[in-house]
N, CA, C and O atoms as a Tinker XYZ file with bonds, in Angstrom:
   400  protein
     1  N     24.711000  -23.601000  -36.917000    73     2
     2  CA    24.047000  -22.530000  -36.224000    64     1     3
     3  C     23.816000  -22.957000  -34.775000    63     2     4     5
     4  O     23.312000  -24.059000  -34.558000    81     3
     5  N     24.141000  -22.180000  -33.817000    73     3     6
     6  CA    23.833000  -22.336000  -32.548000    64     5     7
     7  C     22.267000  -22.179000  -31.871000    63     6     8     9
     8  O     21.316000  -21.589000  -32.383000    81     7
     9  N     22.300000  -22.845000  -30.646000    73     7    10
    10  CA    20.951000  -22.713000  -29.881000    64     9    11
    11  C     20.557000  -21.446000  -29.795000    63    10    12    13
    12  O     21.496000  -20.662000  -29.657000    81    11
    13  N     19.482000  -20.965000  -29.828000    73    11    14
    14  CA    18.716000  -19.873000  -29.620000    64    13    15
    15  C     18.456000  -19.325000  -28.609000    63    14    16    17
    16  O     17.473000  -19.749000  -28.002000    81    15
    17  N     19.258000  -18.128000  -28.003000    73    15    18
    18  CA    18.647000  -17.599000  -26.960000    64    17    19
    19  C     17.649000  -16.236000  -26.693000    63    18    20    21
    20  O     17.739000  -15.259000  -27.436000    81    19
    21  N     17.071000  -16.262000  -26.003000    73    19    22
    22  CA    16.057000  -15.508000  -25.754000    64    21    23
    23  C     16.509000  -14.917000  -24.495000    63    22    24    25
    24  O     16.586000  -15.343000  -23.342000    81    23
    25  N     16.972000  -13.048000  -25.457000    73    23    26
    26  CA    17.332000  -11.920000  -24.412000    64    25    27
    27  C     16.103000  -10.815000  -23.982000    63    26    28    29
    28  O     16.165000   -9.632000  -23.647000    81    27
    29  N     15.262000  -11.508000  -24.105000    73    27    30
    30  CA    13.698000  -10.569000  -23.614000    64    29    31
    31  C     13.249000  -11.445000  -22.559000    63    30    32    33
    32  O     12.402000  -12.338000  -22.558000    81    31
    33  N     13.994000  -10.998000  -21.678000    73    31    34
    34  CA    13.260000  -11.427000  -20.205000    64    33    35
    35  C     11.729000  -11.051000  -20.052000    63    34    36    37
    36  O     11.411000   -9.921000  -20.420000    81    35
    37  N     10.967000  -11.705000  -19.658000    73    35    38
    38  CA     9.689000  -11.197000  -18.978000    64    37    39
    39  C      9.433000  -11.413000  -18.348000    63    38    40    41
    40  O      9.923000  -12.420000  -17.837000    81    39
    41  N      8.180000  -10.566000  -17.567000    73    39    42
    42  CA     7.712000  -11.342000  -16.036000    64    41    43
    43  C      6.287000  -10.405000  -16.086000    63    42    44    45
    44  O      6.067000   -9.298000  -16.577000    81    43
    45  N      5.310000  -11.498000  -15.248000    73    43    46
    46  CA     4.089000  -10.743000  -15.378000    64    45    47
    47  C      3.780000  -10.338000  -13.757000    63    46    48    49
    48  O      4.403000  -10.782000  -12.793000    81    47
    49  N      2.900000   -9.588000  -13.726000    73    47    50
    50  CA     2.521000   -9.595000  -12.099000    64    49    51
    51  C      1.078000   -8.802000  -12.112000    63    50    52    53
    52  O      0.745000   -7.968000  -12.954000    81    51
    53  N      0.318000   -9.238000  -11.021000    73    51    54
    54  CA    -0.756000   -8.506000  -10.559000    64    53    55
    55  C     -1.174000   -7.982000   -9.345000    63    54    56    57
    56  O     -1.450000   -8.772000   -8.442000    81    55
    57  N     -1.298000   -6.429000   -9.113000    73    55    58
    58  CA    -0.895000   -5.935000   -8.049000    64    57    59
    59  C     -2.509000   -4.978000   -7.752000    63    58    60    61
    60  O     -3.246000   -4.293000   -8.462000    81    59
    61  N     -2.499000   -5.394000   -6.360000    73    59    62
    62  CA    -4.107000   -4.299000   -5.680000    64    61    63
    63  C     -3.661000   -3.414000   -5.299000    63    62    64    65
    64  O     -2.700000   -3.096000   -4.598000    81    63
    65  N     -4.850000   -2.743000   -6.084000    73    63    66
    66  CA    -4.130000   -1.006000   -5.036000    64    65    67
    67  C     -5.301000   -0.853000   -3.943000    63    66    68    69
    68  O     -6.384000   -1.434000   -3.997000    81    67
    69  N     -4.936000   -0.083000   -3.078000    73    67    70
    70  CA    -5.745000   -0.315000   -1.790000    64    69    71
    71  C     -6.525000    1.207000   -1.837000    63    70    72    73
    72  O     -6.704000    1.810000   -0.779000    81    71
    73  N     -6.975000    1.785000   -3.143000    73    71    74
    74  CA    -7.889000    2.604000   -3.061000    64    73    75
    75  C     -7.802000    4.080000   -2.051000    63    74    76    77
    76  O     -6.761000    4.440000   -1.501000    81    75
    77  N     -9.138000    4.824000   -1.952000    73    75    78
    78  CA    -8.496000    6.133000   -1.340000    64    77    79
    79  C     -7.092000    6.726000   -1.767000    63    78    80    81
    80  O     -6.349000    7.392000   -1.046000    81    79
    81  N     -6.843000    6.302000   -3.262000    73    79    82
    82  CA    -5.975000    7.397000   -4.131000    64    81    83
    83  C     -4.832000    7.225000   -3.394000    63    82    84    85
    84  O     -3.962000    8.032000   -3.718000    81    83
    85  N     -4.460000    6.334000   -2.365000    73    83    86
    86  CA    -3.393000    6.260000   -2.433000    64    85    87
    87  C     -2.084000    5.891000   -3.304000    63    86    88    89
    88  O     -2.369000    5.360000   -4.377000    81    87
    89  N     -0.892000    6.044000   -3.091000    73    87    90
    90  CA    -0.204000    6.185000   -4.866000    64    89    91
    91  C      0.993000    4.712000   -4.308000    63    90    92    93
    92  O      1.887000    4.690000   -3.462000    81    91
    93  N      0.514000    3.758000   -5.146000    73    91    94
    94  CA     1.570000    2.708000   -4.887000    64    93    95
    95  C      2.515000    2.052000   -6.122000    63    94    96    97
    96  O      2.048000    1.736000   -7.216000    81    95
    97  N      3.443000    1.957000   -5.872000    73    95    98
    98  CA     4.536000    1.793000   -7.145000    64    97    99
    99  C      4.902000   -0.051000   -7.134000    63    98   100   101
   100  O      5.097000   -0.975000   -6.344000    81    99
   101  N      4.831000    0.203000   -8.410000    73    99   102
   102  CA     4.954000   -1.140000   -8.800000    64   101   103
   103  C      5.923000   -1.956000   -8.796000    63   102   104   105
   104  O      7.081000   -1.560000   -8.927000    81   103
   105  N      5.613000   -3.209000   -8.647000    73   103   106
   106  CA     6.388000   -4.442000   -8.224000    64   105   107
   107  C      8.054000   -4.131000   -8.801000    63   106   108   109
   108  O      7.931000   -3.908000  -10.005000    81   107
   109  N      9.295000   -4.049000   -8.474000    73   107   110
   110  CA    10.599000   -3.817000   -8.936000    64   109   111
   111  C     10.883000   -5.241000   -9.952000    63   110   112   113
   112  O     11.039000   -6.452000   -9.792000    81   111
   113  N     10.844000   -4.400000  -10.906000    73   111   114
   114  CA    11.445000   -5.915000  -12.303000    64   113   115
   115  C     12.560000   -5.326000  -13.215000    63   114   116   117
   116  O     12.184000   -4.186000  -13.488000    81   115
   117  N     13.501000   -5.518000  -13.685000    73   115   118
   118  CA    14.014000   -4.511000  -14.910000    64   117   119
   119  C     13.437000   -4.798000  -16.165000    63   118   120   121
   120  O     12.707000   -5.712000  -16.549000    81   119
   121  N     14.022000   -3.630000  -16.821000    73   119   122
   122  CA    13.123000   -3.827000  -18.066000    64   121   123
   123  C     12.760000   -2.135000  -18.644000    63   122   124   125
   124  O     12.918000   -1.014000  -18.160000    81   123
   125  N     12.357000   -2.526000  -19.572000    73   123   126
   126  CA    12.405000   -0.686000  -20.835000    64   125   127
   127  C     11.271000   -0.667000  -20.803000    63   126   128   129
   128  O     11.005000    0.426000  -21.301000    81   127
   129  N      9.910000   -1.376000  -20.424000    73   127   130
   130  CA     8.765000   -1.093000  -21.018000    64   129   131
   131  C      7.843000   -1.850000  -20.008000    63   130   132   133
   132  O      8.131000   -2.970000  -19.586000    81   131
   133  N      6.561000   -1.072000  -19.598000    73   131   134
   134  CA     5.612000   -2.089000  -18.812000    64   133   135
   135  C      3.944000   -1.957000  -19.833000    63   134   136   137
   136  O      3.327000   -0.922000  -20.087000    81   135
   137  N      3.564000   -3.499000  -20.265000    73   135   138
   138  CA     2.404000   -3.512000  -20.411000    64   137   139
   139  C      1.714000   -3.278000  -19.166000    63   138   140   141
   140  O      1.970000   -3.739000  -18.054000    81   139
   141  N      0.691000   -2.394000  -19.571000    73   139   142
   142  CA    -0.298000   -2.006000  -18.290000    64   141   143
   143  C     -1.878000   -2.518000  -18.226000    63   142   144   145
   144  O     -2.241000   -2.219000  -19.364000    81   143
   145  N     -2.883000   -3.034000  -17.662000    73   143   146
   146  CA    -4.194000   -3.662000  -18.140000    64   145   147
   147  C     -4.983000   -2.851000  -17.091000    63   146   148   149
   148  O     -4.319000   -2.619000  -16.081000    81   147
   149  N     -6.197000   -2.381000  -17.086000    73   147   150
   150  CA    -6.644000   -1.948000  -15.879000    64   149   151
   151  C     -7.668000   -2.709000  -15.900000    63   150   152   153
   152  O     -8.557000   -2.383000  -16.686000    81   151
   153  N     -7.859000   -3.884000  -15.102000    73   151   154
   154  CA    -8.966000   -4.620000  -14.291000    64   153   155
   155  C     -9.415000   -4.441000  -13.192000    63   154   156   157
   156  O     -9.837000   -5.335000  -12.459000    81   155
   157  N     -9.371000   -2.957000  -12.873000    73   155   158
   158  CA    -9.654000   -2.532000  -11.311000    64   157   159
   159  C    -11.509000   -2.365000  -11.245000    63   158   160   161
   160  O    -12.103000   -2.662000  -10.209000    81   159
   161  N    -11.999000   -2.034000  -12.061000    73   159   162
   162  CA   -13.321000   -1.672000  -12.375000    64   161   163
   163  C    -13.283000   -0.304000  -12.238000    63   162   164   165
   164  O    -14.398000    0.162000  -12.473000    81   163
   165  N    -12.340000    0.669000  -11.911000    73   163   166
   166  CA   -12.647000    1.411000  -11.897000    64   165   167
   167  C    -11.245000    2.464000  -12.674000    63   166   168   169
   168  O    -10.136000    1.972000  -12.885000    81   167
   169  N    -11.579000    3.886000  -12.997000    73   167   170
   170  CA   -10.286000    4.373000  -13.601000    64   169   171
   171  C     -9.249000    4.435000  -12.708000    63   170   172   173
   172  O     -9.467000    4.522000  -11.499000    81   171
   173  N     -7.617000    4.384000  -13.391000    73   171   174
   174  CA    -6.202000    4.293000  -12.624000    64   173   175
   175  C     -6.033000    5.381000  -12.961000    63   174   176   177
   176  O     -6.849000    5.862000  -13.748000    81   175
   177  N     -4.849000    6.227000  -12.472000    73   175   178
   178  CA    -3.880000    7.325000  -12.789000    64   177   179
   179  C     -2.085000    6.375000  -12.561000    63   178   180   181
   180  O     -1.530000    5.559000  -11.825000    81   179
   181  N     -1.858000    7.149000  -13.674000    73   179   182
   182  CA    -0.247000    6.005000  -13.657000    64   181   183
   183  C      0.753000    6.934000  -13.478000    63   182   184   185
   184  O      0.674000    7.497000  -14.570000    81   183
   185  N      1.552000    7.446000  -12.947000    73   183   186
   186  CA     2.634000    8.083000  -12.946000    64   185   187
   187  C      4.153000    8.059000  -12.901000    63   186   188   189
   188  O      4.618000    7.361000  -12.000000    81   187
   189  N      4.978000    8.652000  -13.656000    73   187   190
   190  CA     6.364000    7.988000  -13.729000    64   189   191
   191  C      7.490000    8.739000  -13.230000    63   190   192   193
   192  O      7.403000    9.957000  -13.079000    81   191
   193  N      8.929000    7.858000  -12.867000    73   191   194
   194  CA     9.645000    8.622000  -12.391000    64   193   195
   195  C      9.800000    9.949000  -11.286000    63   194   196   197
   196  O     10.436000   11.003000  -11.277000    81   195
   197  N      8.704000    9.160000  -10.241000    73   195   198
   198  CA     8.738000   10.425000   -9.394000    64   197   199
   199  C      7.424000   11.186000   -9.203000    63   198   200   201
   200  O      6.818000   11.222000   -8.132000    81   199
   201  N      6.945000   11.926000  -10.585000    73   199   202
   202  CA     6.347000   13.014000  -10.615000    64   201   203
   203  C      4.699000   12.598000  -10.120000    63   202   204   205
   204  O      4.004000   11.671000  -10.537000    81   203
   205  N      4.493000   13.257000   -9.467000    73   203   206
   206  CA     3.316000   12.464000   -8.643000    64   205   207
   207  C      1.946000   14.182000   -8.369000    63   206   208   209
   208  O      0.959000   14.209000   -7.634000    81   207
   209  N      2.337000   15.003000   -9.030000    73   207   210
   210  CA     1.659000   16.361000   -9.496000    64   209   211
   211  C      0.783000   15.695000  -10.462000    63   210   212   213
   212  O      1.092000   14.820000  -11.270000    81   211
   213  N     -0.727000   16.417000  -10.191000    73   211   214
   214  CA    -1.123000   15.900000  -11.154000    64   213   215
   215  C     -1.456000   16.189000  -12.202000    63   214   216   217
   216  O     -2.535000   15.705000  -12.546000    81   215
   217  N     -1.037000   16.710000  -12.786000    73   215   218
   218  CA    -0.808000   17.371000  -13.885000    64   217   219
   219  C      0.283000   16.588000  -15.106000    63   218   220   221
   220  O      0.319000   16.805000  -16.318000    81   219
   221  N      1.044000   15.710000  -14.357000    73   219   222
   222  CA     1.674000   14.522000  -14.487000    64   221   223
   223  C      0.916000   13.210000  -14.562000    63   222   224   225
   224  O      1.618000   12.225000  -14.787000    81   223
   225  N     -0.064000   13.063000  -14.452000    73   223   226
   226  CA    -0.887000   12.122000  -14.194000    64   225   227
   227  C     -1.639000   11.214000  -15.591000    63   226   228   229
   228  O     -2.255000   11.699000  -16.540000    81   227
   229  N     -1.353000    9.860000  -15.328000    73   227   230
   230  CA    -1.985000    9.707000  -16.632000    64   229   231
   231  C     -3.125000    8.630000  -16.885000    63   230   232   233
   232  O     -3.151000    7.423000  -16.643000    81   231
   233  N     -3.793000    9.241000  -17.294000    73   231   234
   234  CA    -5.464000    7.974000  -16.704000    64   233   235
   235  C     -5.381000    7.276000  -17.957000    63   234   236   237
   236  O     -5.210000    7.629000  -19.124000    81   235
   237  N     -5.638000    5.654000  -17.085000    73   235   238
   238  CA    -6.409000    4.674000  -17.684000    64   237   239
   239  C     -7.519000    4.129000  -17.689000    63   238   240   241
   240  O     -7.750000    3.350000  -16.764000    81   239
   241  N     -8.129000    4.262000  -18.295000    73   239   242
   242  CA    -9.910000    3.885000  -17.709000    64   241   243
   243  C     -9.989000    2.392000  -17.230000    63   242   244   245
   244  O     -8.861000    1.941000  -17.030000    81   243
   245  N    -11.162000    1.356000  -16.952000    73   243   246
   246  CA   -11.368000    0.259000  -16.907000    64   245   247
   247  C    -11.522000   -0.471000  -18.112000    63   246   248   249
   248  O    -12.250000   -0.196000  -19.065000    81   247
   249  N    -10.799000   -1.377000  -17.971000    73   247   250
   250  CA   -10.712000   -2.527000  -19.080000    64   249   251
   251  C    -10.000000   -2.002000  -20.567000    63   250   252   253
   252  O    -10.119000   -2.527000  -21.673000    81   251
   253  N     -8.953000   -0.358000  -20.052000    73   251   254
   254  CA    -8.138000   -0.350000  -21.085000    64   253   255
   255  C     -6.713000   -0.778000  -20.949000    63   254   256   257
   256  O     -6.400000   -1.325000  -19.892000    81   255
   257  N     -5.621000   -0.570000  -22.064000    73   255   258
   258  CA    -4.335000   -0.976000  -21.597000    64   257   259
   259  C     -3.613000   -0.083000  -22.145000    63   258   260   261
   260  O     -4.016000    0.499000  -23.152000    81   259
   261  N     -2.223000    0.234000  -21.495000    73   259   262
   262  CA    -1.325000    1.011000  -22.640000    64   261   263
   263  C      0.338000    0.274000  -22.327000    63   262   264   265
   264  O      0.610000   -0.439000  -21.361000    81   263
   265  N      0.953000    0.540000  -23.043000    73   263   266
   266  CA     2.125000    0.373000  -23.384000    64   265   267
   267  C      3.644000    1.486000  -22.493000    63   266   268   269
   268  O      4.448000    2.077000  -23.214000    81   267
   269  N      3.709000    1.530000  -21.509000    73   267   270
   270  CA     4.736000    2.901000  -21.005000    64   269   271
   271  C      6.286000    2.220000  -21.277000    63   270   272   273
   272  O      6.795000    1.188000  -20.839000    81   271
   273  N      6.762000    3.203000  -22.140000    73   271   274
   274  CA     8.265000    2.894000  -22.754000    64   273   275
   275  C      9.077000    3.593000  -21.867000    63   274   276   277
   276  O      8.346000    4.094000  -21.012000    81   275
   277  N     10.533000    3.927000  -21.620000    73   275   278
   278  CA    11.532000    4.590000  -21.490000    64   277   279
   279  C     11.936000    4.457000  -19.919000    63   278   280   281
   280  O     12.720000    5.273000  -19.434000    81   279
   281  N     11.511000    3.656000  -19.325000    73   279   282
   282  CA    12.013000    2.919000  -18.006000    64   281   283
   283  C     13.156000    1.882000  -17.897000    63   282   284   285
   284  O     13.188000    0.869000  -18.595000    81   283
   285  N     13.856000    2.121000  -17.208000    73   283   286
   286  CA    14.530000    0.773000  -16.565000    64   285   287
   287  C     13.970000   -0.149000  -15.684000    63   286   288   289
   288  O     14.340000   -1.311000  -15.855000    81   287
   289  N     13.203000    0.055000  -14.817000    73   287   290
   290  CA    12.879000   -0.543000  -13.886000    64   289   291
   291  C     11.332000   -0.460000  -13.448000    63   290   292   293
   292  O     10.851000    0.651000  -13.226000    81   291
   293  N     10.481000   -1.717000  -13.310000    73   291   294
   294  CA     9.041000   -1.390000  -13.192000    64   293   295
   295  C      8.991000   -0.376000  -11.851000    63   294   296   297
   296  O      7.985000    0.332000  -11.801000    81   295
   297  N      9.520000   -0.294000  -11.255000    73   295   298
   298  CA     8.968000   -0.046000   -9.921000    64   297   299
   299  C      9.211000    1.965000  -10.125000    63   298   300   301
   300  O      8.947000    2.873000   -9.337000    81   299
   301  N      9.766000    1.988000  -11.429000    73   299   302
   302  CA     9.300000    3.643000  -11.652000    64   301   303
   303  C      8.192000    4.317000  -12.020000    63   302   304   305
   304  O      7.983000    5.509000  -12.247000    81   303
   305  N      7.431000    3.225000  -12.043000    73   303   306
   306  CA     6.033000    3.518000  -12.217000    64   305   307
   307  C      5.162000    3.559000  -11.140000    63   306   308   309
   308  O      5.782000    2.929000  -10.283000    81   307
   309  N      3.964000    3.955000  -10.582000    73   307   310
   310  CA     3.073000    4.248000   -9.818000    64   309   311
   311  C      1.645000    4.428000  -10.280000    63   310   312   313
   312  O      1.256000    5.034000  -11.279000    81   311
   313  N      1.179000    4.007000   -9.679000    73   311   314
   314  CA    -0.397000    4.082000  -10.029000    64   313   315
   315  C     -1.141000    4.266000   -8.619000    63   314   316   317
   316  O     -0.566000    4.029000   -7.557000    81   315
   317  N     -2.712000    4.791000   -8.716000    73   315   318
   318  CA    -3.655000    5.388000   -8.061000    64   317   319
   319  C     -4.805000    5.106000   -8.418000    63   318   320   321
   320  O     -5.001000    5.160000   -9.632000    81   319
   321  N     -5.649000    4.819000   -7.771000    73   319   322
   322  CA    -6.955000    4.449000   -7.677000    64   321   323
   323  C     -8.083000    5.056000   -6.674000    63   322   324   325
   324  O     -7.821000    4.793000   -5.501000    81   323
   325  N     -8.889000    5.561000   -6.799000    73   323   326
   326  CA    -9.817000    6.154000   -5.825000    64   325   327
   327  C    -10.527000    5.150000   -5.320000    63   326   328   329
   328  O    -10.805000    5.325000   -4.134000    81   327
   329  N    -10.990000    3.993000   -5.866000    73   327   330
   330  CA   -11.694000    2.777000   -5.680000    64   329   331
   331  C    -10.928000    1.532000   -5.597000    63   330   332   333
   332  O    -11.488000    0.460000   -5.365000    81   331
   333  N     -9.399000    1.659000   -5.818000    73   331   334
   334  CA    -9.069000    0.275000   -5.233000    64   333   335
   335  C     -9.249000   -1.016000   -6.709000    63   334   336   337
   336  O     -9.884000   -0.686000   -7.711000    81   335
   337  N     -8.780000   -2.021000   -6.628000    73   335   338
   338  CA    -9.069000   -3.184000   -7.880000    64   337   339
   339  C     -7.460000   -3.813000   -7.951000    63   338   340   341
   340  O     -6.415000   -3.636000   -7.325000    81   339
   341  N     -7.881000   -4.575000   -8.997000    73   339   342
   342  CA    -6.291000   -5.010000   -9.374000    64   341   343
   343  C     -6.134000   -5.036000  -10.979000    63   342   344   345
   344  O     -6.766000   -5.468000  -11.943000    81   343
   345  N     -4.970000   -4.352000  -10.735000    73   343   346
   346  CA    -4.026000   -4.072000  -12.567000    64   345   347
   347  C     -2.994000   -5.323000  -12.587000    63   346   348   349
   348  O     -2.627000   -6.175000  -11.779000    81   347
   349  N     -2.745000   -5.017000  -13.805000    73   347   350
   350  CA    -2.349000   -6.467000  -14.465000    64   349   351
   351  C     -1.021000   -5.373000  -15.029000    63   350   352   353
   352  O     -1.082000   -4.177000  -15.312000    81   351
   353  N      0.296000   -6.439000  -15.055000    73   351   354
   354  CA     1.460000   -5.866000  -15.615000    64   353   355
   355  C      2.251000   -6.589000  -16.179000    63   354   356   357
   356  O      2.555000   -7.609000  -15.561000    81   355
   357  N      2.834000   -6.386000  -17.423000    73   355   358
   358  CA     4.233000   -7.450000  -18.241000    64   357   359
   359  C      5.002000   -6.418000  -18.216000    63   358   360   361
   360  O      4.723000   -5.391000  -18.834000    81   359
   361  N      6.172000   -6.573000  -17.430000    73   359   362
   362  CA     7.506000   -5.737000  -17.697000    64   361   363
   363  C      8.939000   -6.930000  -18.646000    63   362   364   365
   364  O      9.574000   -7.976000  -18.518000    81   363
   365  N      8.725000   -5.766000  -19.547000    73   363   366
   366  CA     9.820000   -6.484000  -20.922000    64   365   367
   367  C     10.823000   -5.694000  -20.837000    63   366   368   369
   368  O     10.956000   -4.813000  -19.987000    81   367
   369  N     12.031000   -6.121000  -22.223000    73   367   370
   370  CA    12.894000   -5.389000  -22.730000    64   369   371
   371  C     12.158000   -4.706000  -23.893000    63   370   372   373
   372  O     12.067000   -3.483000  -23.999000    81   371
   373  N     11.602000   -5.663000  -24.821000    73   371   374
   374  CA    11.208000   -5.358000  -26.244000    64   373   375
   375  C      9.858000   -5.519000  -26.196000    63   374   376   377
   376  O      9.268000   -6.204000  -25.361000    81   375
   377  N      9.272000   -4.787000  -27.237000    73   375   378
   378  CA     7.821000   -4.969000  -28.189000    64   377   379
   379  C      7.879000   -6.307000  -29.053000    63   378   380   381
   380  O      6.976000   -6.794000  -29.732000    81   379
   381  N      9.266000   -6.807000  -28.839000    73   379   382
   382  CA     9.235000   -7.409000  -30.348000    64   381   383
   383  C     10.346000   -8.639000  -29.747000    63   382   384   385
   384  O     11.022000   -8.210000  -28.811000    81   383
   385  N     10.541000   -9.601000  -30.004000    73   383   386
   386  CA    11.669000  -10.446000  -29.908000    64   385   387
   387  C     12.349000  -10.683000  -31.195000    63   386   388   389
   388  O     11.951000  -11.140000  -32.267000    81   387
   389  N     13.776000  -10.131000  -30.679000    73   387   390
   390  CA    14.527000   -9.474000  -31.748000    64   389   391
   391  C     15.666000  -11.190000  -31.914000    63   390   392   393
   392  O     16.243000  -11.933000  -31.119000    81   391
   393  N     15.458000  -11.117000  -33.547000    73   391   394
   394  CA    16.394000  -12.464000  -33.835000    64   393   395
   395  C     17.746000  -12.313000  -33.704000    63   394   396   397
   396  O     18.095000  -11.183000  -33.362000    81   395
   397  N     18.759000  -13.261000  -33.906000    73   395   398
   398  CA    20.108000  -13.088000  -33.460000    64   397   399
   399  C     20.560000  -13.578000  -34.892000    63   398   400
   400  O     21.757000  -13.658000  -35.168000    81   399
């Protein structure tokens, strides 16, 4: 049996948003999926692919996290803050590290 490789790249990052709701998109990583953490102290709005209506908009409160699937690339994501803080991010392939 051969060496084991590991095709679930990851990478973590932590990014400030500079508050007054301005809308800043996240660090460029590839990848299908971004863990999201909100340590801003205050609530985020996350938005994807563009759509920046808010009605499109999707809140995370403080000190919750969610899971956003169906991306290629972190930086299709965006987030907003009225108060500013810093979010926490893992952009993966998988939920799961898949055996060979």
């Amino acid at each position: 049996m051969g060496e084991y490789i590991n095709l679930n790249k990851c990478k973590s990052f932590n990014q400030t948003l500079p508050g007054a709701s301005a809308l800043t998109a996240l660090s460029s990583q590839i990848c299908s999926e971004v863990i999201m953490v909100n340590r801003s102290g205050g609530d985020i709005i996350l938005f994807d692919s563009g759509n920046t209506a808010a009605e499109n908009g999707f809140l995370l409160a403080n000190a919750e996290s969610v899971t956003m699937r169906g991306v290629t690339n972190s930086d299709q994501l965006s987030a907003t803050s009225a108060s500013g803080g810093t979010i926490y991010y893992r952009a993966q392939y998988y939920s799961n590290n898949p055996s060979r």
